[in-house]
Structure formats: C-alpha cells, structure tokens
KEKOL-33676 format. One line per 10 residues: their letters; for each residue x negated, y negated, z of N, C-alpha, C. Coordinates in steps of 0.2 Angstrom, whole numbers, always signed. Layout:
// residues N
a) X:Y:Z:X:Y:Z:X:Y:Z | ... $
This chain:
// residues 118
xxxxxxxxxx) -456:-596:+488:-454:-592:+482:-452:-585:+485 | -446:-583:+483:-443:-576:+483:-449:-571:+485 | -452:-565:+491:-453:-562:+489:-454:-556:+484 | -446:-553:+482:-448:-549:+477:-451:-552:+469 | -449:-559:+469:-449:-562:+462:-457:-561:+460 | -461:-563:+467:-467:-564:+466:-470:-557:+466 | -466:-555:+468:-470:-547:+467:-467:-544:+457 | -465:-546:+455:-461:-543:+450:-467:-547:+446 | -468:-554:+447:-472:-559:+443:-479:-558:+444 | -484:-553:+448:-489:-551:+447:-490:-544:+446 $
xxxxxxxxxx) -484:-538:+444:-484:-536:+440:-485:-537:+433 | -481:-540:+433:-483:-543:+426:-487:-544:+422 | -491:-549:+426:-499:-553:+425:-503:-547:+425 | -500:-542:+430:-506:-535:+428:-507:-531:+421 | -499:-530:+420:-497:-527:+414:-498:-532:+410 | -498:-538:+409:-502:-544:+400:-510:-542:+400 | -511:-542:+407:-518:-541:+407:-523:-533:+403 | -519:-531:+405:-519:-522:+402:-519:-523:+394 | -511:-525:+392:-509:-526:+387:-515:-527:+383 | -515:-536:+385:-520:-541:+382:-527:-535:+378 $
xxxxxxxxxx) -531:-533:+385:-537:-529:+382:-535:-522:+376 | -529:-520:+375:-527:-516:+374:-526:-517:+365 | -523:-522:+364:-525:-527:+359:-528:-531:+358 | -532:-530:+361:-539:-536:+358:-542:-533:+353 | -546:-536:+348:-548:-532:+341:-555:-529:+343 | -557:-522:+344:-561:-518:+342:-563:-515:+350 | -559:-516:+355:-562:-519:+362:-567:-522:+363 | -569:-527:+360:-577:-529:+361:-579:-530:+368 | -575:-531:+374:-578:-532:+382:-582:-527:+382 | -586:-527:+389:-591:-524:+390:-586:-519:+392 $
xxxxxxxxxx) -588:-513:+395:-584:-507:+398:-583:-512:+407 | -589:-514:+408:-588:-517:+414:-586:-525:+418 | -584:-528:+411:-580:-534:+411:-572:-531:+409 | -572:-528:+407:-564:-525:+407:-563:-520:+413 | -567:-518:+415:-566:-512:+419:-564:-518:+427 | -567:-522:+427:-567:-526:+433:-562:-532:+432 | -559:-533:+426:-552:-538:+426:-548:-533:+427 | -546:-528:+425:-541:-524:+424:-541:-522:+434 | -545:-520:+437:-543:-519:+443:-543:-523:+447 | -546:-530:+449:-544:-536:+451:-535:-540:+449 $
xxxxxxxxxx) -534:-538:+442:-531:-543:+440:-523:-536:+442 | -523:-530:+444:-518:-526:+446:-519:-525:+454 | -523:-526:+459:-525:-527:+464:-521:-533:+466 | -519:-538:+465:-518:-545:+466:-511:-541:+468 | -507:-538:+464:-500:-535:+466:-500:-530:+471 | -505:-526:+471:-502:-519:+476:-507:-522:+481 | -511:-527:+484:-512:-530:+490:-507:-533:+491 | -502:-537:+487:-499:-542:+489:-491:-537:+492 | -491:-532:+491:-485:-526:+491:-487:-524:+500 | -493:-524:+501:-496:-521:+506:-496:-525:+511 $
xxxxxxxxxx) -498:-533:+509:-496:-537:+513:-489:-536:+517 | -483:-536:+513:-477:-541:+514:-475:-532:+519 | -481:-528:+519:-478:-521:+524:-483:-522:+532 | -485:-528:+529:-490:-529:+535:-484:-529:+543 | -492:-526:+549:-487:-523:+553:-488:-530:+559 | -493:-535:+558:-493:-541:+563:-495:-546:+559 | -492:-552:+561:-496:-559:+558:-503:-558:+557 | -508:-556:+559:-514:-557:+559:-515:-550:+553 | -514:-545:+553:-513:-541:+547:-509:-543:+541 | -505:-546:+541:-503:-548:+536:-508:-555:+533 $
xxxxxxxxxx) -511:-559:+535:-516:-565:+536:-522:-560:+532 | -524:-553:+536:-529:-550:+532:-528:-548:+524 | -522:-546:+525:-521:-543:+518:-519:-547:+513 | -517:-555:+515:-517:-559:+510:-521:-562:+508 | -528:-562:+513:-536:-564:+511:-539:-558:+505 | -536:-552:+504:-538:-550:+500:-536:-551:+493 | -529:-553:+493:-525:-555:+488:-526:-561:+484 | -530:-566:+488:-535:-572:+487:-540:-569:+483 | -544:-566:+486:-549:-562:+483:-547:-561:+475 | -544:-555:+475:-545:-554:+470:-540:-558:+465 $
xxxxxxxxxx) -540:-563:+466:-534:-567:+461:-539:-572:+458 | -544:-574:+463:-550:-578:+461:-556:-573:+457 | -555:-569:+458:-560:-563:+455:-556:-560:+447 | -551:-559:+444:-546:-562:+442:-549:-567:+437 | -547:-575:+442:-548:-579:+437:-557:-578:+432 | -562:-577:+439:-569:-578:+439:-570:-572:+429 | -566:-566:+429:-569:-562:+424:-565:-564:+420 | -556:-566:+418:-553:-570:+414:-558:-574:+410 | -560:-581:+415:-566:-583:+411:-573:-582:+407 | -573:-578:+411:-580:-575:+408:-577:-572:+400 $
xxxxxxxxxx) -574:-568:+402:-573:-565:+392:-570:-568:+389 | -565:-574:+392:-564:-580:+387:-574:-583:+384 | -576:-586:+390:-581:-587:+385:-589:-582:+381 | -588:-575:+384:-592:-572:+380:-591:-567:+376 | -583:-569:+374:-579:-566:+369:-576:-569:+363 | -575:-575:+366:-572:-581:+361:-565:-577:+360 | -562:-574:+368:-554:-571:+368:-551:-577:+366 | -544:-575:+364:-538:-580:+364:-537:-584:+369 | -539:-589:+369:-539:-595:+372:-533:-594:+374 | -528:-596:+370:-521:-597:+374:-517:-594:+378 $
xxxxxxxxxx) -517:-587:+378:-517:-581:+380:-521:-579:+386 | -528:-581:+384:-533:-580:+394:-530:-587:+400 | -529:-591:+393:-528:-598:+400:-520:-597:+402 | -516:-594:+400:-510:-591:+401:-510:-588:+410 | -515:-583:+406:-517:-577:+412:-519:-583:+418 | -524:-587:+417:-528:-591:+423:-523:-593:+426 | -519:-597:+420:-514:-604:+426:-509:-599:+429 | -508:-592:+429:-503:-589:+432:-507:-587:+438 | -514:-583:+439:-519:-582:+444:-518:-588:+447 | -520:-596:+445:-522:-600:+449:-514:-602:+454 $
xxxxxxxxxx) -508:-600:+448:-502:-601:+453:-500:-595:+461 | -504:-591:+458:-505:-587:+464:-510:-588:+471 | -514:-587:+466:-519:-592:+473:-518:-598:+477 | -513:-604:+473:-511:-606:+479:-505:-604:+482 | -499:-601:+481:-496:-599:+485:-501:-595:+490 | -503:-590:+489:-506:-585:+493:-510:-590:+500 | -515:-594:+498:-518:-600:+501:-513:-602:+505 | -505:-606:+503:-503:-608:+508:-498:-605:+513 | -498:-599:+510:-493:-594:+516:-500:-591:+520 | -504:-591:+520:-511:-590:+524:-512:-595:+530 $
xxxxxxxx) -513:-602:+527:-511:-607:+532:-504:-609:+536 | -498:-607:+532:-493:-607:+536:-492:-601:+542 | -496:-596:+538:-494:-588:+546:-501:-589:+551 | -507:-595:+549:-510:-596:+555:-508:-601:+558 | -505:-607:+555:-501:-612:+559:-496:-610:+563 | -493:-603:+562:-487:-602:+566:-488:-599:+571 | -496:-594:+572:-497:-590:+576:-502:-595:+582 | -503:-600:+579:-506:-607:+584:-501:-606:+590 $
C-alpha cells in the first residue's frame, strides 16, 4: 500500500474516532475510556509518520512496534465502550476492521524489514 494513502487513512480513523466521541449522545464514556481511545487511536498515525522518518531498518522496526501497539490498544478500548456503552455497533466495528486493517499491514512490513535485514 501506498505510503502516503496510508498515512492519510489513519488520519482519518483519528479524526472518526474524535468525531465519533464528539457525537455520541450526552458523552456517557468514562473521561478515561475516551481519554485513552482518543490518544491511541491518533498515535497509530503520527508513530506511523515517524516511522516512515526512521533513520535505520531497525529504527524504523521500532517505531512500527509502536504503531502495533497502539492500533491493538485502539481496537482493546473500541471494544470496551462498544460493550460498556452499548455505542453504535456499526460505527465502532467500522473503527475495528479499519485498526485490524492496520495492524496487519503494520505486522507484515515488521516481518518483511526483519527478513530483509537477515
């Protein structure tokens, strides 16, 4: 996948995610279920910005493990206020399968920059 396309597409997922909380009816998340999607789920893009500045294979490898992280961290609190909010289903599994689409790309340029450095 295009670098910048994918940078442009977890913007995105930042900003729906923002959005999303933004209208949700009365904010009912906890201040610390919102506070911890919202900066995982905008992390996933400005790691992944910082990766592609990475100055060596193995720098770039680290910075991608972070962008792992929080994509999975992400999905982990997606889920949770889907189910301790009874949020819009369609709209949070929206958000997942776009995190879970990151996480494996992320996953496989991980394995491919260690295979290459073999």
């Amino acid at each position: 996948m295009n670098t910048e396309l994918l940078k442009s597409r977890m913007k995105q997922f930042a900003a729906g995610v923002a959005i999303f909380y933004e209208d949700f009816p009365n904010r009912k998340f906890s201040n610390a279920d919102a506070s911890q999607l919202i900066r995982s789920s905008s992390s996933v893009g400005a790691n992944y910005r910082a990766a592609c500045r990475a100055k060596s294979t193995a720098d770039f490898i680290n910075k991608l493990k972070i962008v792992e992280e929080e994509a999975d961290e992400s999905i982990y609190f997606l889920e949770l206020i889907k189910k301790l909010y009874y949020a819009e289903h369609d709209r949070i599994n929206t958000f997942i399968k776009e995190a879970d689409e990151f996480l494996a790309i992320v996953v496989a340029s991980i394995k491919i920059s260690r295979d290459k450095q073999q």
